[in-house]
PASEBA-1860 file (N, C-alpha, C; in nm, 3 decimals):
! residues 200
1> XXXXXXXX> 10.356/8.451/8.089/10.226/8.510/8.123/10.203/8.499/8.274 ~ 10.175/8.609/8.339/10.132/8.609/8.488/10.030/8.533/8.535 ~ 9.948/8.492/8.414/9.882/8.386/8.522/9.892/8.198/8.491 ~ 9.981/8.201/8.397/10.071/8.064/8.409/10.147/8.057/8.532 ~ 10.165/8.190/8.550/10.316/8.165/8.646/10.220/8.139/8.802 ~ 10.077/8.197/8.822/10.013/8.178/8.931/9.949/8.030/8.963 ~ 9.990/7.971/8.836/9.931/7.831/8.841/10.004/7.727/8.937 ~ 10.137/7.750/8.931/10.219/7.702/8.945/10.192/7.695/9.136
9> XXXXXXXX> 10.229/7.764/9.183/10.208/7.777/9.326/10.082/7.736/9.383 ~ 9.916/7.723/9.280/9.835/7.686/9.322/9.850/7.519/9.300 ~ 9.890/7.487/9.213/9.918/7.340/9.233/9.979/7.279/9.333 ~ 10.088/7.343/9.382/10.171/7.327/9.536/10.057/7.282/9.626 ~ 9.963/7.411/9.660/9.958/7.391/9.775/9.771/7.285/9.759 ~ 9.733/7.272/9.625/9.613/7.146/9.608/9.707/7.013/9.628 ~ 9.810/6.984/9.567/9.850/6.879/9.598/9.938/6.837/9.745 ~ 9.960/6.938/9.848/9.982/6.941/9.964/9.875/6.907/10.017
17> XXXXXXXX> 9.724/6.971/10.005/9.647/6.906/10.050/9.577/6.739/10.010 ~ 9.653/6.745/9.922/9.603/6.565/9.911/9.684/6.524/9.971 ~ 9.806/6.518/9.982/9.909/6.465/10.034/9.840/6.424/10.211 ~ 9.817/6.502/10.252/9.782/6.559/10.398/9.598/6.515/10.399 ~ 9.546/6.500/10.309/9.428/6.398/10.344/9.380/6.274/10.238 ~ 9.389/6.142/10.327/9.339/6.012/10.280/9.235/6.027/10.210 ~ 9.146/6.065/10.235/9.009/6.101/10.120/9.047/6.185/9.963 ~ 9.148/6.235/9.973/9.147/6.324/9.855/9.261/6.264/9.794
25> XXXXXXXX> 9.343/6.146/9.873/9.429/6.059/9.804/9.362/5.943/9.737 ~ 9.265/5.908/9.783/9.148/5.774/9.718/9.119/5.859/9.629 ~ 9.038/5.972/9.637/8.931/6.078/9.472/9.077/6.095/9.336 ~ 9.225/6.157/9.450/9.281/6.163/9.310/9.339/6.011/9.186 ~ 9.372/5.917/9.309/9.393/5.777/9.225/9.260/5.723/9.158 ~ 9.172/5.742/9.206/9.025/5.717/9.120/9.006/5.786/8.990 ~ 9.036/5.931/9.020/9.058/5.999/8.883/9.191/5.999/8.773 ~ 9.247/5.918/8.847/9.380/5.900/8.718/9.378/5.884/8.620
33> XXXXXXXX> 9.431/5.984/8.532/9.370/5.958/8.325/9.291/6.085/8.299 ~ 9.192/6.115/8.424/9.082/6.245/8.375/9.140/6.365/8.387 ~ 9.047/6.439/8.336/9.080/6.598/8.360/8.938/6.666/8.327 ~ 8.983/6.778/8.407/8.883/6.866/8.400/8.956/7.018/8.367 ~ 8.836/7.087/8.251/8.888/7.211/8.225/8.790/7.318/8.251 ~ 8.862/7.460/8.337/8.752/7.519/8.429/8.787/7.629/8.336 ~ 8.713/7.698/8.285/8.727/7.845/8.216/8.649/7.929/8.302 ~ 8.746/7.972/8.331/8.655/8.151/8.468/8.680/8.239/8.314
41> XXXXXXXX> 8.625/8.246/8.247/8.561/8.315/8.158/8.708/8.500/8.204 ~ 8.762/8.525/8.063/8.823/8.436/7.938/8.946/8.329/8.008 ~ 8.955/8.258/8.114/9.100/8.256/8.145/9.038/8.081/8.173 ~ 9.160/7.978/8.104/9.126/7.781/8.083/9.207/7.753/8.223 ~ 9.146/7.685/8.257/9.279/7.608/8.369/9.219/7.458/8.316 ~ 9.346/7.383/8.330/9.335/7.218/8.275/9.322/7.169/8.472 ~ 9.267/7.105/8.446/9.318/6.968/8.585/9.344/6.840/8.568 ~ 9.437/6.789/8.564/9.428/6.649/8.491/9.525/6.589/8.636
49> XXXXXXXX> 9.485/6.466/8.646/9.491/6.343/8.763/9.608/6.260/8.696 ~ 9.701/6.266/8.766/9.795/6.163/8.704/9.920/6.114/8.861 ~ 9.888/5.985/8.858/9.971/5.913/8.953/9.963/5.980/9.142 ~ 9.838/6.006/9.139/9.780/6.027/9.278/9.888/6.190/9.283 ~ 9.910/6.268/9.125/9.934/6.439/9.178/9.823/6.491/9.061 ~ 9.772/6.626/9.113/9.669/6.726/9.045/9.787/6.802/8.913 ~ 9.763/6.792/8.813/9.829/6.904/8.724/9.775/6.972/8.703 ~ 9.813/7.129/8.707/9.742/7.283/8.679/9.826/7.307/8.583
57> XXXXXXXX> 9.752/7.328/8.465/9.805/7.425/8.309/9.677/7.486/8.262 ~ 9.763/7.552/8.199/9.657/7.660/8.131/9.627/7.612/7.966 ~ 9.693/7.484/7.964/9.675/7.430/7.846/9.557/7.401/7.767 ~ 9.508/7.492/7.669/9.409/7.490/7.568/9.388/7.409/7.444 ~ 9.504/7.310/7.441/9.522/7.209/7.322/9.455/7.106/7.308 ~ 9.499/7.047/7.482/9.470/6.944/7.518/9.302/6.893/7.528 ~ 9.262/6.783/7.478/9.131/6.783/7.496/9.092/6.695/7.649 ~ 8.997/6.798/7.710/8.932/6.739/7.837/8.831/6.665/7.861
65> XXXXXXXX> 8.803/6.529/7.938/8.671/6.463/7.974/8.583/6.557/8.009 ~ 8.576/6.650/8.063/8.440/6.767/8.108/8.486/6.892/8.096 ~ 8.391/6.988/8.064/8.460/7.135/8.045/8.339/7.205/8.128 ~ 8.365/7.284/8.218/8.251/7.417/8.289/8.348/7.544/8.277 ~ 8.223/7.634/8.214/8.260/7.735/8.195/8.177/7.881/8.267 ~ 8.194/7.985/8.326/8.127/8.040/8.383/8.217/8.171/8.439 ~ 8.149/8.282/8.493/8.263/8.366/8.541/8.274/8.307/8.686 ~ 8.389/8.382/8.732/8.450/8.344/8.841/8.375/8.343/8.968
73> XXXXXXXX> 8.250/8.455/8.956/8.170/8.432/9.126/8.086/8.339/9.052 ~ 8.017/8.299/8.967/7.941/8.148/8.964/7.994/8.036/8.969 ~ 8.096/8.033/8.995/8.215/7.921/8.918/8.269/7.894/9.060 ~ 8.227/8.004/9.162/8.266/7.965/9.294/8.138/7.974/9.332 ~ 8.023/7.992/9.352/7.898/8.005/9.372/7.847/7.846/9.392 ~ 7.941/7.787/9.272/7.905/7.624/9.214/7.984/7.506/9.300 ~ 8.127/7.594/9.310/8.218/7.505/9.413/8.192/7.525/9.545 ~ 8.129/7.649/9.627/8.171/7.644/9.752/7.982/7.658/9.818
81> XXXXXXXX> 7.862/7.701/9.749/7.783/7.740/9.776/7.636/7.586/9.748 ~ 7.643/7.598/9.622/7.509/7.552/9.550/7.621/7.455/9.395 ~ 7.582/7.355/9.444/7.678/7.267/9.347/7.554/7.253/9.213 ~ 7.445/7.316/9.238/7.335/7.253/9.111/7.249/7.419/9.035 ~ 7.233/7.470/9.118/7.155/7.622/9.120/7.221/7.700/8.981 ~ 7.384/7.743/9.041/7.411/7.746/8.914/7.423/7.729/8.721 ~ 7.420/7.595/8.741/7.382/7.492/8.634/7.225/7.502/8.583 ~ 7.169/7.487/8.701/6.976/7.506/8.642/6.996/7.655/8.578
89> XXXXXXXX> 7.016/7.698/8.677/7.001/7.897/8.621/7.056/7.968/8.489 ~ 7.116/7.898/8.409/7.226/7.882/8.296/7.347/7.988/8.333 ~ 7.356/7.997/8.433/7.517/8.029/8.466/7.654/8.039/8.411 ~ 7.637/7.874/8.464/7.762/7.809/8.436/7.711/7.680/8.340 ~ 7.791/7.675/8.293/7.766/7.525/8.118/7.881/7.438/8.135 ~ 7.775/7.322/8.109/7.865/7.203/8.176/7.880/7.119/8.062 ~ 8.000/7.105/7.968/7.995/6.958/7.860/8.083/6.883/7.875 ~ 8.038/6.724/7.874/8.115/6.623/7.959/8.011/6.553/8.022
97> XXXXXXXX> 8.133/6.481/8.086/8.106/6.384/8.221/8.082/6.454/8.328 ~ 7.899/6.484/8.380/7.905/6.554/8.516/7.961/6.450/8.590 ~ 7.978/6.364/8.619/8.033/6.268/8.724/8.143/6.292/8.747 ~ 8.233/6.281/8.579/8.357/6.325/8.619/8.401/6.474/8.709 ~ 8.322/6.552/8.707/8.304/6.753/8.722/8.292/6.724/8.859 ~ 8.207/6.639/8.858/8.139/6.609/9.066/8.292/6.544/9.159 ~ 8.309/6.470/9.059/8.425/6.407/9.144/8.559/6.529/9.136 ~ 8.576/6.581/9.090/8.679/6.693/9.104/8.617/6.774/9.183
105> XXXXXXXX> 8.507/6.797/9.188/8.515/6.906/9.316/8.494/6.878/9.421 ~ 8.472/6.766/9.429/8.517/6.695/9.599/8.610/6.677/9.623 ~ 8.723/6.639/9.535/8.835/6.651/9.528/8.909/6.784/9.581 ~ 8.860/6.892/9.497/8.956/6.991/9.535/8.876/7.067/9.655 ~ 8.755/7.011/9.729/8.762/7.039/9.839/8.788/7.014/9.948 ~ 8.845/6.862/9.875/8.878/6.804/10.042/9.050/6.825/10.029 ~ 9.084/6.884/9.923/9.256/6.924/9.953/9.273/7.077/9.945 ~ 9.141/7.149/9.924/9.197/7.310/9.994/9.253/7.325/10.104
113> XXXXXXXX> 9.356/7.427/10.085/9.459/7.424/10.227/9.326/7.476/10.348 ~ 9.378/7.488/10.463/9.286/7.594/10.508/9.385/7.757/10.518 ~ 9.300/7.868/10.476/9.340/7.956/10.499/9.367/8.041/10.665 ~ 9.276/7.961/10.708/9.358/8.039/10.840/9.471/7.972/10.907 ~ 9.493/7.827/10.919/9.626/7.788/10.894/9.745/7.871/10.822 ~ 9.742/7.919/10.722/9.844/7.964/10.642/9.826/8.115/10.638 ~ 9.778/8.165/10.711/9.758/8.297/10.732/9.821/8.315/10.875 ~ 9.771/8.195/10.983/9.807/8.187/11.109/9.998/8.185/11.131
121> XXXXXXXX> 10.049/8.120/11.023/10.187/8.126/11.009/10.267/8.273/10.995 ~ 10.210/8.312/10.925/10.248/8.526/10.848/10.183/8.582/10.982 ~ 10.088/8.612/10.996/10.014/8.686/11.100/9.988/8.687/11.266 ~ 10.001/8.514/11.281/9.949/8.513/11.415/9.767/8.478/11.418 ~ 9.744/8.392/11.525/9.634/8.322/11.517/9.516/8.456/11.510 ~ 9.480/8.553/11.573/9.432/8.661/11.603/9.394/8.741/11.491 ~ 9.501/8.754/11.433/9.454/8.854/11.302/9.425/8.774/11.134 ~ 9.464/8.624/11.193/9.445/8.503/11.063/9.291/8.488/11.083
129> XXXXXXXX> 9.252/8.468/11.234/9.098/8.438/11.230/9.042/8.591/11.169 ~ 9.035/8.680/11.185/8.998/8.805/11.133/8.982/8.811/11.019 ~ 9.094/8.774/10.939/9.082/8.786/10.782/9.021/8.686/10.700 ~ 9.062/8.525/10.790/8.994/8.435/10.661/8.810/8.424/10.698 ~ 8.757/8.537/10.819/8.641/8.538/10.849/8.614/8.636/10.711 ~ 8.688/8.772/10.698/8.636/8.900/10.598/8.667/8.794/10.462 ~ 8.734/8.689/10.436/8.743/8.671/10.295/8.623/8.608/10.316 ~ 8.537/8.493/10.393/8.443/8.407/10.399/8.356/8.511/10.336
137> XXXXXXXX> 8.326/8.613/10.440/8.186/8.660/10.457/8.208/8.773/10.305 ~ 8.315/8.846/10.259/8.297/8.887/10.148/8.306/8.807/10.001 ~ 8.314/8.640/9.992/8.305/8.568/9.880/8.095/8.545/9.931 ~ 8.056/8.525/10.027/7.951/8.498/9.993/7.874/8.649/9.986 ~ 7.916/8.779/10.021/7.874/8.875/9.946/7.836/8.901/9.802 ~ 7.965/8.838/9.768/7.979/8.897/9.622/7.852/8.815/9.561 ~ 7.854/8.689/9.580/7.806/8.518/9.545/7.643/8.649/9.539 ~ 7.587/8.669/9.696/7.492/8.709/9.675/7.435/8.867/9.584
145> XXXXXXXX> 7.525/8.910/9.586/7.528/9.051/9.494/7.477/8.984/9.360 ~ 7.552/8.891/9.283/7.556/8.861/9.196/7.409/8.785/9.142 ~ 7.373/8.686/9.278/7.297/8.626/9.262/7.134/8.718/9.228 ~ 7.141/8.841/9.316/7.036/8.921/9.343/7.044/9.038/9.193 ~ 7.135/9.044/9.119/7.142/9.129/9.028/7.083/9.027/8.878 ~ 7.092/8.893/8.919/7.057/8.793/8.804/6.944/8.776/8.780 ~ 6.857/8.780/8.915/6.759/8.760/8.989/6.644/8.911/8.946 ~ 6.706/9.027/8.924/6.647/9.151/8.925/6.668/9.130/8.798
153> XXXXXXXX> 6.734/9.129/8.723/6.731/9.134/8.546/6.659/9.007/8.521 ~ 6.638/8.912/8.555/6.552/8.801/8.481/6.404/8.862/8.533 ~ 6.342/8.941/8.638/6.238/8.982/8.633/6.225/9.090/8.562 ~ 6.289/9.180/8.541/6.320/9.283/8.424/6.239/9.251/8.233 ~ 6.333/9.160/8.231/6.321/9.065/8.113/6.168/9.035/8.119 ~ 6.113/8.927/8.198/5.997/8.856/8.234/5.879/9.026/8.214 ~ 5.876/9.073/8.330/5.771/9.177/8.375/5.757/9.315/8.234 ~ 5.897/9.391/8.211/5.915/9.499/8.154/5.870/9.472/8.005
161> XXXXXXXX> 5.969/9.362/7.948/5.949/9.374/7.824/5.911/9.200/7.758 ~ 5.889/9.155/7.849/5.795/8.986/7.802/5.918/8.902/7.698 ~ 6.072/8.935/7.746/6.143/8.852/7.628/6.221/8.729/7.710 ~ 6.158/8.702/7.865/6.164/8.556/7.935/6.039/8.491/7.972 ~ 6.039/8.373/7.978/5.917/8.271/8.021/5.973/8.282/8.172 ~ 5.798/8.297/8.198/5.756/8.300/8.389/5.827/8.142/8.410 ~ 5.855/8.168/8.574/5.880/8.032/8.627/5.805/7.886/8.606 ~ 5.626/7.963/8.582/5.497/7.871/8.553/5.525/7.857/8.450
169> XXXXXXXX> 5.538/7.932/8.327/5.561/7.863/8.181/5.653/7.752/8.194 ~ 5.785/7.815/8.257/5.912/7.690/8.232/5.816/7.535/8.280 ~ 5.787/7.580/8.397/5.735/7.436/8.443/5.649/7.380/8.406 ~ 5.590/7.493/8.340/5.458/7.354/8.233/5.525/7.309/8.130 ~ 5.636/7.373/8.068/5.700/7.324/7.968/5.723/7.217/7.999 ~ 5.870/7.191/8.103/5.932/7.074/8.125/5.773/6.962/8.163 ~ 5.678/6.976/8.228/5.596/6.872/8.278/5.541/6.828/8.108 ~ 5.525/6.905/8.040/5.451/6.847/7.909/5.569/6.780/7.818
177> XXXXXXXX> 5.685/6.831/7.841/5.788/6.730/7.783/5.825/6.597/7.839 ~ 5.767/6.579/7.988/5.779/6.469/8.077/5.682/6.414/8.036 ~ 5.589/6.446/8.041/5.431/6.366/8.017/5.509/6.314/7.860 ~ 5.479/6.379/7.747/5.544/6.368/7.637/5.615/6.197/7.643 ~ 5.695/6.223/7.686/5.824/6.100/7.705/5.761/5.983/7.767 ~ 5.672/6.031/7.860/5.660/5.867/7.955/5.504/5.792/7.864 ~ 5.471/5.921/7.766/5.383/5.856/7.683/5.429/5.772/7.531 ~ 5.584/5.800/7.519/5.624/5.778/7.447/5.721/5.589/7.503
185> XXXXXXXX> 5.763/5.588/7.612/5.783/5.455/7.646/5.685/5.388/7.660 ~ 5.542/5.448/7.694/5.412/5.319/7.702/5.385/5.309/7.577 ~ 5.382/5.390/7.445/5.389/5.342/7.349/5.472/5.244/7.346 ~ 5.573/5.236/7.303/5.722/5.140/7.316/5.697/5.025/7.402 ~ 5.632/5.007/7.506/5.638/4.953/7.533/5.500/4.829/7.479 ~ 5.407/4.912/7.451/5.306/4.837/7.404/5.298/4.740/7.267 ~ 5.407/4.857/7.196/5.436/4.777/7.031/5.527/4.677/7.092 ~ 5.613/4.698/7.206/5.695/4.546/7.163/5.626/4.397/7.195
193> XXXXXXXX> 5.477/4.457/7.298/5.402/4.312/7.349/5.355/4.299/7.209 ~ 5.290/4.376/7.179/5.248/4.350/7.032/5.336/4.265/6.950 ~ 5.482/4.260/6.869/5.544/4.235/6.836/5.595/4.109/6.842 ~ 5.602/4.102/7.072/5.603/3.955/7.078/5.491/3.844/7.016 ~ 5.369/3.863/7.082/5.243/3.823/7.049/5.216/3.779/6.920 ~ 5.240/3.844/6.801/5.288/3.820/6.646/5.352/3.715/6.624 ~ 5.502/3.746/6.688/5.570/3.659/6.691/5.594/3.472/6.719 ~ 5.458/3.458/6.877/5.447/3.334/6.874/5.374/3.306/6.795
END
């Protein structure tokens, strides 16, 4: 399959960059044992940490400590933009260990190659700065295209035909489920003085 076979070369050059930085050699021996599985929606990539190297498979068997799933501009929206926005917005779905999810993507950002380095090799410094500027500025295009089309259909939804809750509903929701809860530990907390009190 063509994109097993693309896995392969992206692992090269993530674990070149650990190799080549101390920080992302401490995150991968810290993570040794874990893995993380990224689905860019339909397509799995595994990441699993083993003996200070990154493994890339496309392996779907295997069961992972954290799974995020999302298409590919939220899924980079999440890695390179807004590490939380995504996630609130229901985007991208996160089950697992966020800790474990957090620590991989510090990980694989502190061992992305740089692209104008490796562009600068093929091209020449001149036309490497040129291009890894048009890939910058057209990933946060897309990021915002996407973001602004999510953004126009959830008011769609909300305004046209009333089948989303306003921003004010959500937030009275969550505050009355907060209130809710912290009335529910002063309960708890009151039966257990009670309880003691009995007790002597």
């Amino acid at each position: 399959m063509l994109f097993e076979l693309l896995l392969s070369p992206a692992a090269l050059m993530i674990n070149r960059g650990i190799d080549d930085n101390d920080h992302a050699q401490d995150l991968c021996d810290a993570l040794d044992g874990r893995s993380l599985r990224i689905i860019a929606r339909p397509l799995p990539i595994l990441l699993s940490a083993n003996d200070g190297v990154l493994d890339v498979s496309a392996d779907t068997q295997r069961q992972a400590d954290v799974e995020i799933s999302g298409t590919v501009i939220e899924l980079n929206r999440l890695m390179f933009i807004d590490k939380q926005a995504p996630i609130r917005e229901g985007h991208v779905e996160v089950i697992g260990d966020t800790d474990i999810a957090e620590r991989f993507r510090e990980l694989l950002l502190c061992a992305r190659p740089d692209l104008e380095d490796l562009l600068s090799d093929w091209f020449g410094d001149s036309l490497a700065s040129q291009l890894s500027s048009f890939a910058r500025e057209t990933r946060d295009w897309a990021a915002d295209i996407a973001g602004n089309i999510a953004e126009r259909t959830t008011d769609h939804l909300q305004e046209e035909s009333g089948q989303l809750p306003t921003h004010n509903e959500i937030k009275s929701h969550f505050d009355a489920v907060d209130k809710l809860v912290n009335d529910v530990e002063r309960l708890d907390a009151r039966l257990g003085r009670l309880t003691e009190k009995q007790s002597t």
